[in-house]
N, C-alpha and C positions, 0 to 999 in steps of 0.2 A: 769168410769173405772179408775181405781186407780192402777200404775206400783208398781211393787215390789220395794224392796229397791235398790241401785246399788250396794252393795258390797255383795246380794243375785245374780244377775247376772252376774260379773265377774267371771271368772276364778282366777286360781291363779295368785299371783302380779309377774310379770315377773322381771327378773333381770334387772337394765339398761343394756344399749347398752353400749362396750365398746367404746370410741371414736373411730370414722373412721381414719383409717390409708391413709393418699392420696397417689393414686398411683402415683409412679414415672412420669412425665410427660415428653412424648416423645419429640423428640428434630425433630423441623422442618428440614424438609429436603432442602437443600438451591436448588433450581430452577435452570434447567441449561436455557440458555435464551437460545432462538430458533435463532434469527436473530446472534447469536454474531461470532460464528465457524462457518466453511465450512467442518467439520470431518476431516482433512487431518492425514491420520497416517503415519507413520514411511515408509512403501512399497510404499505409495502413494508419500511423499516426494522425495524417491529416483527415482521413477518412472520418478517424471517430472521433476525433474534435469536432467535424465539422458537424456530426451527430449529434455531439451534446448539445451543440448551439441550437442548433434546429429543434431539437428537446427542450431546451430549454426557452424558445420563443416558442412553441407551440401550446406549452402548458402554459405559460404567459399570458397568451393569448384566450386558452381559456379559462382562467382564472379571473382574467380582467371582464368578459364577458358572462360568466357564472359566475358570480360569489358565495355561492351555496356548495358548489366545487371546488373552493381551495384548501378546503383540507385535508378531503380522500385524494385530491392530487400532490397535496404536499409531502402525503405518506408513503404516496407512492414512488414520489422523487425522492425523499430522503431516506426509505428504504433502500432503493437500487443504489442510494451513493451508499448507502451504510454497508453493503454485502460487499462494492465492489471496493472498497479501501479497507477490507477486513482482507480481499483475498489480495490486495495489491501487498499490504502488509505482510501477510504470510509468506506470499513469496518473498520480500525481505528478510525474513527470518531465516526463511531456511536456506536463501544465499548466504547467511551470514555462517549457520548452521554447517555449509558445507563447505566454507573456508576453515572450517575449526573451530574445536568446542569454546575455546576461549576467545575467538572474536564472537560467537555467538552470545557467553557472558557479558563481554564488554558491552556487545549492543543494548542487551537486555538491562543494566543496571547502571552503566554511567552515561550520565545526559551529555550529548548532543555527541556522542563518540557512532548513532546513528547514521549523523551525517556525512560522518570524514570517513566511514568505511564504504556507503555511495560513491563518495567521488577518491577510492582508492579504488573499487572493486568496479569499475562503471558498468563494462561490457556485462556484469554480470549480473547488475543492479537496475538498470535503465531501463529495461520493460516492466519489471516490477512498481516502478517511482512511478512510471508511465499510466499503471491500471489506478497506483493510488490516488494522483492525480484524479485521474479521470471520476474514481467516487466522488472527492472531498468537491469538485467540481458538480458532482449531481446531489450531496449533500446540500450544503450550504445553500443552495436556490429552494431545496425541499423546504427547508426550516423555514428559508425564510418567508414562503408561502402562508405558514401556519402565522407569524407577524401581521401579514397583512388579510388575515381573514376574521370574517366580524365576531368571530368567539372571543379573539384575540383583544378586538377596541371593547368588548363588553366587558371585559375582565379587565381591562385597564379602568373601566369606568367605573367601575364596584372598589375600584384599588383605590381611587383618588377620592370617592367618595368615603373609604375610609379612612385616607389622609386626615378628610378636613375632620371628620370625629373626631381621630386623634388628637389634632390641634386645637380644638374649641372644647376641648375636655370634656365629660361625660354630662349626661344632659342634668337638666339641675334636680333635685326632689321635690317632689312635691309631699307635704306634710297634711296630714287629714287627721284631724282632729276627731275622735268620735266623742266625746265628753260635749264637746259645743257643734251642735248640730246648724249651728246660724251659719 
C-alpha cells in the first residue's frame, strides 16, 4: 500500500499563529494569618473598656465600703490583669514569631525594638497591644488595692517605727552589778 502524496492530503496551509499575548498575571492574595488577631473591632473595643471601668468603679466601691475586702479583691483584680497581659503579650510574641525568626530575636533581646515592630507590623499587632492594655489596666488598680488596705498602713507603721530605732540608736544598757547589791 503506497500513501498518497502529503501536500495531496493537506488542507489548505494555514496562517501562522499570531504570537500569544500572556495574560496579565494575577496578583497573590496576601494570607491573613489565622493565629495572629483576635477580630477586635471598634464596638467591641469600647465595649470592654467600658467594662473595665465599670470594674473597676465597682470594686472601688466595694472596697471603700468593706475594708476587710480589699485585699481578696485586689487579688482578684490583679490576677485577671496579670493572666490577661500575659496573653496579650503572647500574642505579641508570636506575631513577631510569625513575621520571622529574627524579628522574633530582635523582639526578644533588643530594648524598645518591641515597639517599632508594633507600629511596623499594626494590623497585625493591634488587637494583641489591645488585650495587653486591657490587663496592665486591670493590674495596676489590683496593686493598688493592696496600698490602700489596712495590712498595708500596719506595715508602714511597724516600718517607721523601725525608722525611729534606727535613728535613736539601740537602747542604752543597763549595767547590774552583782558584787554591790545596793
Amino acid at each position: 500500500m503506497v500513501l498518497p502524496p502529503r501536500g495531496s492530503v493537506m488542507p489548505e496551509p494555514v496562517a501562522p499563529l499570531a504570537p500569544a499575548i500572556d495574560a496579565p498575571k494575577k496578583k497573590k492574595k496576601k494570607k491573613k494569618r489565622k493565629g495572629s488577631g483576635v477580630g477586635l473591632e471598634k464596638g467591641e473595643i469600647l465595649g470592654t473598656i467600658g467594662a473595665i471601668v465599670g470594674t473597676i468603679v465597682v470594686v472601688t466601691i466595694l472596697a471603700a465600703a468593706l475594708p476587710d475586702s480589699r485585699v481578696p479583691l485586689g487579688i482578684i483584680l490583679a490576677g485577671a490583669g496579670f493572666i490577661t497581659t500575659l496573653v496579650g503579650n503572647f500574642g505579641l510574641r508570636q506575631a513577631a514569631s510569625e513575621a520571622g525568626s529574627f524579628q522574633y530575636l530582635l523582639c526578644r533581646f533588643v530594648p524598645f525594638y518591641s515597639i517599632l515592630f508594633i507600629l511596623t507590623h499594626w494590623e497585625d499587632t493591634r488587637n494583641h497591644l489591645a488585650i495587653y492594655c486591657v490587663g496592665m489596666s486591670l493590674l495596676v488598680p489590683g496593686v493598688g488595692l493592696f496600698a490602700w488596705s489596712e495590712m498595708h498602713e500596719k506595715a508602714a507603721a511597724r516600718a517607721a517605727k523601725a525608722d525611729k530605732i534606727d535613728d535613736e540608736g539601740p537602747p542604752a544598757a543597763v549595767v547590774v552589778d552583782d558584787a554591790n547589791p545596793n
